[in-house]
N, CA, C and O atoms as a CHARMM CRD file, in Angstrom:
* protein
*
  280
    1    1 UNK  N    104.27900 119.88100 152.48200 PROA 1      0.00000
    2    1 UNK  CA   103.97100 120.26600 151.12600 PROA 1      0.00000
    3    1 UNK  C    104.04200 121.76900 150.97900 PROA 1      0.00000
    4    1 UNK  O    103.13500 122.33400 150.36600 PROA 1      0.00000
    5    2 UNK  N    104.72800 122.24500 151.32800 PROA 2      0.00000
    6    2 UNK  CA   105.48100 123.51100 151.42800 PROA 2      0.00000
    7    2 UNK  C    106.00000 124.36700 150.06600 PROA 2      0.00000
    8    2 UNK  O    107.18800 124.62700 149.87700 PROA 2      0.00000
    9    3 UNK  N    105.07000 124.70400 149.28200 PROA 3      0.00000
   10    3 UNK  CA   105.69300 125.56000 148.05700 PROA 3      0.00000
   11    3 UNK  C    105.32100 124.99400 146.96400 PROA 3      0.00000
   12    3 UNK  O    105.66300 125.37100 145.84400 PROA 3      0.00000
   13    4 UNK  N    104.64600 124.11600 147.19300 PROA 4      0.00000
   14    4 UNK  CA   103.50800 122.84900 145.86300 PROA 4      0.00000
   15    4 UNK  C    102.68600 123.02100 145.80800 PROA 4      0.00000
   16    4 UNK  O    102.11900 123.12800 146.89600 PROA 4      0.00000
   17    5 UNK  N    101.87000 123.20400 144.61000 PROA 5      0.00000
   18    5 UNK  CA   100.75200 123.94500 144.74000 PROA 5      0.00000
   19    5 UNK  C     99.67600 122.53800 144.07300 PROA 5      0.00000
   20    5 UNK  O    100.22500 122.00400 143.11000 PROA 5      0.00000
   21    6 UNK  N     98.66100 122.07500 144.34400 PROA 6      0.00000
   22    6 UNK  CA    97.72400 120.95600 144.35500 PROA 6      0.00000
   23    6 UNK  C     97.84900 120.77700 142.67000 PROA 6      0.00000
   24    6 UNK  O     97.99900 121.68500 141.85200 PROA 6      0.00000
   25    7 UNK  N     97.73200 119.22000 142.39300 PROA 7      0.00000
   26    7 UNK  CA    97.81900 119.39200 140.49700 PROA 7      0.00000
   27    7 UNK  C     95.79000 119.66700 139.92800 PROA 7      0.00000
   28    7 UNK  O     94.80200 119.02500 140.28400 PROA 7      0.00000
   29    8 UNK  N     95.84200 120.21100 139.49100 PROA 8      0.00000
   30    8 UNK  CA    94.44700 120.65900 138.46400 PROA 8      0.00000
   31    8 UNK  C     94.28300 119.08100 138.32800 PROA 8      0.00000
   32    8 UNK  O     95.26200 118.36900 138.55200 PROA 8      0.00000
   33    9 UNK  N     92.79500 118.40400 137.88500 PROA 9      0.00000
   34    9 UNK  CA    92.31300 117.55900 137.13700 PROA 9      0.00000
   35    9 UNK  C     92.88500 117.51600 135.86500 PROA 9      0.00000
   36    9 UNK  O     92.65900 118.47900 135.13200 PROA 9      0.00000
   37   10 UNK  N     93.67100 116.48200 135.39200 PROA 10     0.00000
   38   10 UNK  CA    93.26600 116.50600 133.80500 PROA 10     0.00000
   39   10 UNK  C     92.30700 116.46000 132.83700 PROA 10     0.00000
   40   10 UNK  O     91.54700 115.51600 132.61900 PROA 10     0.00000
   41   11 UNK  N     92.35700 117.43000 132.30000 PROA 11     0.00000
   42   11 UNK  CA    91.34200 118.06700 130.91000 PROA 11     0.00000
   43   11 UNK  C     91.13800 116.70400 129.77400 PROA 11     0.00000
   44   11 UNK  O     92.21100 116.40200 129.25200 PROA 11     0.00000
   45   12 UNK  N     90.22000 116.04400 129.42100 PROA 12     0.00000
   46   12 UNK  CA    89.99400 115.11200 128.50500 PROA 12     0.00000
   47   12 UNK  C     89.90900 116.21400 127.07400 PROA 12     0.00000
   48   12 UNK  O     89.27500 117.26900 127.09300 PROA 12     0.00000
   49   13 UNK  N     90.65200 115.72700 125.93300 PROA 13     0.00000
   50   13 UNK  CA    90.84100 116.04200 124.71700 PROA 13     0.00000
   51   13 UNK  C     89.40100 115.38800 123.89300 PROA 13     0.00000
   52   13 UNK  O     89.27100 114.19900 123.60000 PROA 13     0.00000
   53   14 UNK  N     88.50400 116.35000 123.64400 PROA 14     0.00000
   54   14 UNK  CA    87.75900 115.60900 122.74000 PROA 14     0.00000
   55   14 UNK  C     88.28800 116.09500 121.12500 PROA 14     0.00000
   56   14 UNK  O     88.51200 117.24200 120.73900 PROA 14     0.00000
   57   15 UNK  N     88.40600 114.69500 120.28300 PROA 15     0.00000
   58   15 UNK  CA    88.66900 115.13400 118.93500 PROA 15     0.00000
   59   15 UNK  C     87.43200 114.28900 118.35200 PROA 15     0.00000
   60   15 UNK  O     86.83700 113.35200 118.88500 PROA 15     0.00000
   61   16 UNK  N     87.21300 114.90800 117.07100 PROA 16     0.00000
   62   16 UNK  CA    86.54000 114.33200 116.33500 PROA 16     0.00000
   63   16 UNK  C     86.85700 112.79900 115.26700 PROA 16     0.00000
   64   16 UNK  O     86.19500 111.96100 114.65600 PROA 16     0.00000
   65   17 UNK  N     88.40000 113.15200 115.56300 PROA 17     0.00000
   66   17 UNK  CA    88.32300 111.59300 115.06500 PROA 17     0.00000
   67   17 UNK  C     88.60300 110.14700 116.13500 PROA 17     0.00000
   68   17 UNK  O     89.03400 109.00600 115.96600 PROA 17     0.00000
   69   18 UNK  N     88.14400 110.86200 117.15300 PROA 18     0.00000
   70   18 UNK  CA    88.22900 109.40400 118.10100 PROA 18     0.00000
   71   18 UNK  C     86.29500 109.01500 118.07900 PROA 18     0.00000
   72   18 UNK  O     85.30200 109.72400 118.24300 PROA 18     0.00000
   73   19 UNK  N     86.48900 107.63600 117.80600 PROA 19     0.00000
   74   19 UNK  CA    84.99200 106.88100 117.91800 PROA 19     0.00000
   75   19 UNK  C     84.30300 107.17400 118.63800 PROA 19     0.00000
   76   19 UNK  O     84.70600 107.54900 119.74000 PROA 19     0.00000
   77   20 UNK  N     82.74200 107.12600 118.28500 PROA 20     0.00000
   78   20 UNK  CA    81.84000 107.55900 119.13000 PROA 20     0.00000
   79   20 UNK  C     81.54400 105.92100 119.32600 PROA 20     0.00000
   80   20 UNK  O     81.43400 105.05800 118.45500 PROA 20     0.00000
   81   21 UNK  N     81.44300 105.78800 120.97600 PROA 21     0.00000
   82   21 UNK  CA    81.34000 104.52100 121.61200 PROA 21     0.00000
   83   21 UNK  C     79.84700 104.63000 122.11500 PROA 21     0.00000
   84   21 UNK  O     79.59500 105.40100 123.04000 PROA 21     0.00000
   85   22 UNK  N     78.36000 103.50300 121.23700 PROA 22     0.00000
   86   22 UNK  CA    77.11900 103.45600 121.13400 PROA 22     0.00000
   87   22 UNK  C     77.05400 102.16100 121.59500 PROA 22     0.00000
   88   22 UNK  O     77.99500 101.37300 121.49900 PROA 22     0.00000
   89   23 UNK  N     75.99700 101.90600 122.08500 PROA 23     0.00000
   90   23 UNK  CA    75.15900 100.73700 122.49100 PROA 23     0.00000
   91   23 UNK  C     74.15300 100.06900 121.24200 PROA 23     0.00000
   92   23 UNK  O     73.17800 100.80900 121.10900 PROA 23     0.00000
   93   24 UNK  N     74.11200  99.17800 120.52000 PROA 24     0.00000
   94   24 UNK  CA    73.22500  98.54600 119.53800 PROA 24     0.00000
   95   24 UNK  C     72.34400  97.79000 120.26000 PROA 24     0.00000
   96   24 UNK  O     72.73400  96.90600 121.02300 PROA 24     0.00000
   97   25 UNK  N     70.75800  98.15500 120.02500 PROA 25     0.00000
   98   25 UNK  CA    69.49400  97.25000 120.61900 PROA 25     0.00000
   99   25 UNK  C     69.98400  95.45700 120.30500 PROA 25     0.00000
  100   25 UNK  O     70.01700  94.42600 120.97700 PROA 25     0.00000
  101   26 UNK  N     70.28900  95.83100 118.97600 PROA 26     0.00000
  102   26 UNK  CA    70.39100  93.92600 118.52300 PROA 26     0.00000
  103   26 UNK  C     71.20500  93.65200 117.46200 PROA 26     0.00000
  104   26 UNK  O     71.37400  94.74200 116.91700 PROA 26     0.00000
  105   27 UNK  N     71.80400  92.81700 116.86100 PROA 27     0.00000
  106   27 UNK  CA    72.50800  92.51000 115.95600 PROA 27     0.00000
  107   27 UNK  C     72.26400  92.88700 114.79200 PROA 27     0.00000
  108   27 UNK  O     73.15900  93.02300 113.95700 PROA 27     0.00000
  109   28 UNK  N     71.20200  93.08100 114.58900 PROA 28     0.00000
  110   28 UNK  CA    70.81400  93.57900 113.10200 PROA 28     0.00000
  111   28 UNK  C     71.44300  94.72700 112.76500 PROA 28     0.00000
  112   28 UNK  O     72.12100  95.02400 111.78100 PROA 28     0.00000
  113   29 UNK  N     70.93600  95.66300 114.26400 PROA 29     0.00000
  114   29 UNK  CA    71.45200  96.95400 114.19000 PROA 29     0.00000
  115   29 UNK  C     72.90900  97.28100 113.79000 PROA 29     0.00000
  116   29 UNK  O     73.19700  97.86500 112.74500 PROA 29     0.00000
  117   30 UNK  N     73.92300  96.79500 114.83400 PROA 30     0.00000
  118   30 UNK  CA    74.91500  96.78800 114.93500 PROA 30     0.00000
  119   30 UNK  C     75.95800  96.37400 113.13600 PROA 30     0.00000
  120   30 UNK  O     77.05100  96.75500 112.71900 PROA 30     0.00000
  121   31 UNK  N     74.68300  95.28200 112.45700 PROA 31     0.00000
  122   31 UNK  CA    74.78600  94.61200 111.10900 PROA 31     0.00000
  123   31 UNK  C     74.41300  95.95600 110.06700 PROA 31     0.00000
  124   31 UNK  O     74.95300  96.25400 109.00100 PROA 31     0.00000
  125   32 UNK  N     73.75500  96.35500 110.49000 PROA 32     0.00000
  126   32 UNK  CA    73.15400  97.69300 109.46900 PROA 32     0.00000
  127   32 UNK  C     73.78900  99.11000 109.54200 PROA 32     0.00000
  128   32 UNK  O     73.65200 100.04400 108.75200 PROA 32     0.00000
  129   33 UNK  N     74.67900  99.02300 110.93900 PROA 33     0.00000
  130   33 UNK  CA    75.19700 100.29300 111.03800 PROA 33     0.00000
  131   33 UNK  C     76.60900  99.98000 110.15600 PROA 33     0.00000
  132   33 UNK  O     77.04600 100.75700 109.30700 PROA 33     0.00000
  133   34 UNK  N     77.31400  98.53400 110.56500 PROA 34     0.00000
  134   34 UNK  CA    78.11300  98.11100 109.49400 PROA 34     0.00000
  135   34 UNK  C     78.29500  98.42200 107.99200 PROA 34     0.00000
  136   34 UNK  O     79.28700  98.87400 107.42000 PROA 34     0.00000
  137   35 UNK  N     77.25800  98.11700 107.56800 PROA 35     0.00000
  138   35 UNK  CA    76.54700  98.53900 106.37600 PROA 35     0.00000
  139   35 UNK  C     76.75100  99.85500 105.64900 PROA 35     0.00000
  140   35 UNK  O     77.37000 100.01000 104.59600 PROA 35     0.00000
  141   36 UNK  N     76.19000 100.69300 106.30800 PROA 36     0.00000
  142   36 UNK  CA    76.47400 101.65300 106.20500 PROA 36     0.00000
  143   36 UNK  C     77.69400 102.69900 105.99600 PROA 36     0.00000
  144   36 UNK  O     77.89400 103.72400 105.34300 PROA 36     0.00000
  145   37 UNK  N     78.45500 101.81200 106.98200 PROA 37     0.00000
  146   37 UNK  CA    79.72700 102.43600 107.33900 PROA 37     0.00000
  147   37 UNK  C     80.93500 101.90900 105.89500 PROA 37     0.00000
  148   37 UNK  O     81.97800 102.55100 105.76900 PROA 37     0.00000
  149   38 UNK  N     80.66200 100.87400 105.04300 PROA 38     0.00000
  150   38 UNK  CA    80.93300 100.58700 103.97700 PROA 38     0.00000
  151   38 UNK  C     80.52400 101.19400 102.84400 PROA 38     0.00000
  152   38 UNK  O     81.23100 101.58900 101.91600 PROA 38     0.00000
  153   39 UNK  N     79.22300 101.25800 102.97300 PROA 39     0.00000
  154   39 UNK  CA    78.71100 102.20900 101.37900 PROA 39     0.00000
  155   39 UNK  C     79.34100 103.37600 101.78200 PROA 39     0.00000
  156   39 UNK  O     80.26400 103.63700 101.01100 PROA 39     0.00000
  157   40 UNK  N     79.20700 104.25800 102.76000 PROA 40     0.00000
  158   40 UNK  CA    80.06400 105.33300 102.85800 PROA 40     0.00000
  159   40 UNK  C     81.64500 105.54100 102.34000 PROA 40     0.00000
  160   40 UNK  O     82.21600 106.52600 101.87100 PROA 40     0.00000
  161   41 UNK  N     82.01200 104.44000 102.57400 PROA 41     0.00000
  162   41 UNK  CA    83.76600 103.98600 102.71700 PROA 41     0.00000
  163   41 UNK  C     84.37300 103.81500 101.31300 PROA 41     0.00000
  164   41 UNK  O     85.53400 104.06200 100.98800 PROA 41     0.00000
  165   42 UNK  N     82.90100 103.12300 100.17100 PROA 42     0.00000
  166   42 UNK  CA    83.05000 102.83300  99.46900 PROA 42     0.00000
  167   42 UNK  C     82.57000 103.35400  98.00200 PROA 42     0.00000
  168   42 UNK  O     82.77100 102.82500  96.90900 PROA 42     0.00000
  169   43 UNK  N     81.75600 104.75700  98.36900 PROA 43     0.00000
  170   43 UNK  CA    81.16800 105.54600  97.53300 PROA 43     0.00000
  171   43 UNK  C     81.68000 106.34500  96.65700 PROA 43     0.00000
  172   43 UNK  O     80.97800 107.06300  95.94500 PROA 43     0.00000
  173   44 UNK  N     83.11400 106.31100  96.60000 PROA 44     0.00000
  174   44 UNK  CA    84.07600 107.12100  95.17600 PROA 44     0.00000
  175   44 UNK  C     85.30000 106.33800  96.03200 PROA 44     0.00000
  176   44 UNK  O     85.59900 105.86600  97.12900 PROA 44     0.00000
  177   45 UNK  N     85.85900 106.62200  94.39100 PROA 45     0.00000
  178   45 UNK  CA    87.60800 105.81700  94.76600 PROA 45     0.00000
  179   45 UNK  C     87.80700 106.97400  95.79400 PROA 45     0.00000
  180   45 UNK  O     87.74800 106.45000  96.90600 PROA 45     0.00000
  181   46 UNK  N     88.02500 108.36700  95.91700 PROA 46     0.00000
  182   46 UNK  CA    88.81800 108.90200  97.11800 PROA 46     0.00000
  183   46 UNK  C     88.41300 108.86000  98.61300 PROA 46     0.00000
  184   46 UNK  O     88.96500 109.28800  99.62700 PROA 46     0.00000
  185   47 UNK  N     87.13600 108.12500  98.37200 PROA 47     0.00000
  186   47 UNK  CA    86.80100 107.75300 100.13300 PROA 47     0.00000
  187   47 UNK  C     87.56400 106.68000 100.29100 PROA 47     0.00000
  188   47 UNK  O     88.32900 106.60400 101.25300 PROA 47     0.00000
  189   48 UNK  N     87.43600 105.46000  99.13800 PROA 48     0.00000
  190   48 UNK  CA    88.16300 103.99300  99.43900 PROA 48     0.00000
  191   48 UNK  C     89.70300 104.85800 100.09400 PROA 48     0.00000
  192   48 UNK  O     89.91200 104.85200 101.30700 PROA 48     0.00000
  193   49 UNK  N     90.56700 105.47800  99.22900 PROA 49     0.00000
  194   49 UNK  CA    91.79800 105.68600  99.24600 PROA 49     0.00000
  195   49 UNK  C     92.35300 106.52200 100.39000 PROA 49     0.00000
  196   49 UNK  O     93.54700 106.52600 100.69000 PROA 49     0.00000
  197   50 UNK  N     91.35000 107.27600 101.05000 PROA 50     0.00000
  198   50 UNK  CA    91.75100 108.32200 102.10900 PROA 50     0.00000
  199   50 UNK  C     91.29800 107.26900 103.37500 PROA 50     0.00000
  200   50 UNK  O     91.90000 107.29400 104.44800 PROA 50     0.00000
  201   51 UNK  N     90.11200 106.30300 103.10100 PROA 51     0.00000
  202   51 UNK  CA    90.00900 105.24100 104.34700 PROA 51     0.00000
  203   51 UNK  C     91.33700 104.34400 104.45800 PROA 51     0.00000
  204   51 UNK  O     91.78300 103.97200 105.54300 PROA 51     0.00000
  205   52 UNK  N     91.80100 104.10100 103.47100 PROA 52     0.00000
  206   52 UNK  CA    93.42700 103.04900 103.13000 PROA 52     0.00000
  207   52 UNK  C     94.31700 104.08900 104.26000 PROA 52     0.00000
  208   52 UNK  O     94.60300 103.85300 105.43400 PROA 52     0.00000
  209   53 UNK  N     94.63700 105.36900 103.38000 PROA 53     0.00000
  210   53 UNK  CA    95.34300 106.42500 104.34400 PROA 53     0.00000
  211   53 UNK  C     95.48500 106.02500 105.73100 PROA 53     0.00000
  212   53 UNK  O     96.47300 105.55100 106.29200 PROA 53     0.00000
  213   54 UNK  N     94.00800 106.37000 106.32000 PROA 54     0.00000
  214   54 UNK  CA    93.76700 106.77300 107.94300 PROA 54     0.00000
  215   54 UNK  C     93.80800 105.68200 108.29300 PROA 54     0.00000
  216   54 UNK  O     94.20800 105.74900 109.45600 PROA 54     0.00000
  217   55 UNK  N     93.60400 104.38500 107.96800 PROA 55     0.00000
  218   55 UNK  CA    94.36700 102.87200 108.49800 PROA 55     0.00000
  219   55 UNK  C     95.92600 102.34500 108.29200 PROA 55     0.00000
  220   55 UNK  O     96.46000 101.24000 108.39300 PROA 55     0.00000
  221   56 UNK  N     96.30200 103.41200 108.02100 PROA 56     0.00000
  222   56 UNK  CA    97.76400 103.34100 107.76800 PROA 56     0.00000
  223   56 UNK  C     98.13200 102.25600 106.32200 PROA 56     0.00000
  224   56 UNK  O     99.26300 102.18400 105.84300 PROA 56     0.00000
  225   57 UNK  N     97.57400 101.89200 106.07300 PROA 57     0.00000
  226   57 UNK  CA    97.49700 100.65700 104.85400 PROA 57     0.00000
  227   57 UNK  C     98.16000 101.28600 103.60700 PROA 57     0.00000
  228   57 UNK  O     98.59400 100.49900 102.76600 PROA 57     0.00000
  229   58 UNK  N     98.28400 102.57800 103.39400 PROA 58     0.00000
  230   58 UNK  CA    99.11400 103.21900 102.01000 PROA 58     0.00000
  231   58 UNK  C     99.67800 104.34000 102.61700 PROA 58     0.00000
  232   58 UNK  O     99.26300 104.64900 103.73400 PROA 58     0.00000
  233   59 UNK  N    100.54800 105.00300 102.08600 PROA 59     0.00000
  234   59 UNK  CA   100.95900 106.45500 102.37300 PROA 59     0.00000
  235   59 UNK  C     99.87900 107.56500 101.34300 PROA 59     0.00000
  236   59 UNK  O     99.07800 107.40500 100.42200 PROA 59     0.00000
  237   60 UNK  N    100.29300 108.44100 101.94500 PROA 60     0.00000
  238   60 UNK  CA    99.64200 109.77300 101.46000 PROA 60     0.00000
  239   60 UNK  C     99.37600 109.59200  99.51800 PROA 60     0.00000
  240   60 UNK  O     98.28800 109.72700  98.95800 PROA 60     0.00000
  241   61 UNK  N    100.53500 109.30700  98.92200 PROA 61     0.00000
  242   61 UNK  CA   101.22200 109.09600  97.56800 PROA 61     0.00000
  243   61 UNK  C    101.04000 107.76600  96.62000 PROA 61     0.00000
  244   61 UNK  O    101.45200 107.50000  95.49100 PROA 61     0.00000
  245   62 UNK  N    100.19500 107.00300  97.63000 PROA 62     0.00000
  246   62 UNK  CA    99.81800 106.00100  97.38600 PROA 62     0.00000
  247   62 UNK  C    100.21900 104.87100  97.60100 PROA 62     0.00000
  248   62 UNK  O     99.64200 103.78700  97.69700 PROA 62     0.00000
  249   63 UNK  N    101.42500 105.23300  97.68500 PROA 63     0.00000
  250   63 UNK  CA   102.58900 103.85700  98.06100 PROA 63     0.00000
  251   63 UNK  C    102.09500 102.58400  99.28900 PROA 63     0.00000
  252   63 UNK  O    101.91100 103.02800 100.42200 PROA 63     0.00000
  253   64 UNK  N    101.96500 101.63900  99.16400 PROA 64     0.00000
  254   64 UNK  CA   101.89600 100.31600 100.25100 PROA 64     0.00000
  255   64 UNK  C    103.18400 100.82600 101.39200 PROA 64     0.00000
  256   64 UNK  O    104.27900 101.33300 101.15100 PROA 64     0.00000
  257   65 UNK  N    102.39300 100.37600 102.98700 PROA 65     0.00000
  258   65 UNK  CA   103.25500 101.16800 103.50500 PROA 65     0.00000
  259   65 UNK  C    103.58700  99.51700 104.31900 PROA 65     0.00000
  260   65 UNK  O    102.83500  98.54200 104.31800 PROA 65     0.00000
  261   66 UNK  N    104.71900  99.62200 104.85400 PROA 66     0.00000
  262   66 UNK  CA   105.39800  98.03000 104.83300 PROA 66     0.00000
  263   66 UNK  C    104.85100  98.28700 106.75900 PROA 66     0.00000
  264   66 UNK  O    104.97400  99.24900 107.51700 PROA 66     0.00000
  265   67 UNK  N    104.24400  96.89200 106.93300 PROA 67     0.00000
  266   67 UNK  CA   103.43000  96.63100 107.60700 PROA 67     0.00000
  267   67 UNK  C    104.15400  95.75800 109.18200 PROA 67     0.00000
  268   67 UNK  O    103.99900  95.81700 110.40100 PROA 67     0.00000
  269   68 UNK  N    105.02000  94.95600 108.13400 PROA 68     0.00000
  270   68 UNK  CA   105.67400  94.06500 109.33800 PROA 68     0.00000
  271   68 UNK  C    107.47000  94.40900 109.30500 PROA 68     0.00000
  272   68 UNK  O    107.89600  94.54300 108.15800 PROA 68     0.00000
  273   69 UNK  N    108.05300  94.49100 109.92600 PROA 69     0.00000
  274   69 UNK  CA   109.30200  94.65500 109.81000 PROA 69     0.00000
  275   69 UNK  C    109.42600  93.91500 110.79100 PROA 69     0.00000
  276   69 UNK  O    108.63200  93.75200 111.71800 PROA 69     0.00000
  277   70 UNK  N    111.24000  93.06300 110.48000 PROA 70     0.00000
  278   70 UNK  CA   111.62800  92.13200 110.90500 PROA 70     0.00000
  279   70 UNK  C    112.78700  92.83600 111.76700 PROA 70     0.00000
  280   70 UNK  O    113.54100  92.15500 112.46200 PROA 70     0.00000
């Protein structure tokens, strides 16, 4: 190994839009955090429409974005 120099660890990318992965005591919880995560989603048309966005479900412009191609 003559002139190779050892590889570094790879660096984990934290972003803010990857999920925060939690443990729920019980179903309720897990039912209520649900909950939540809807009234949020659903609290003015531009949350509904920017949540459509970031699930790929419309384009930017509004347009239906074609889902299955053959």
């Amino acid at each position: 190994m003559v002139g190779k120099t050892p590889k570094s660890p790879k660096k984990t990318i934290q972003s803010s839009a990857l999920p925060i992965r939690r443990g729920f005591a019980s179903h309720a919880e897990l039912l209520a955090d649900m909950d939540r995560f809807r009234q949020e989603t659903l609290a003015t048309p531009g949350a509904a429409r920017q949540f459509l966005i970031d699930a790929g479900l419309i384009s930017k412009a509004g347009k239906p974005m074609q889902l299955i191609r053959d």
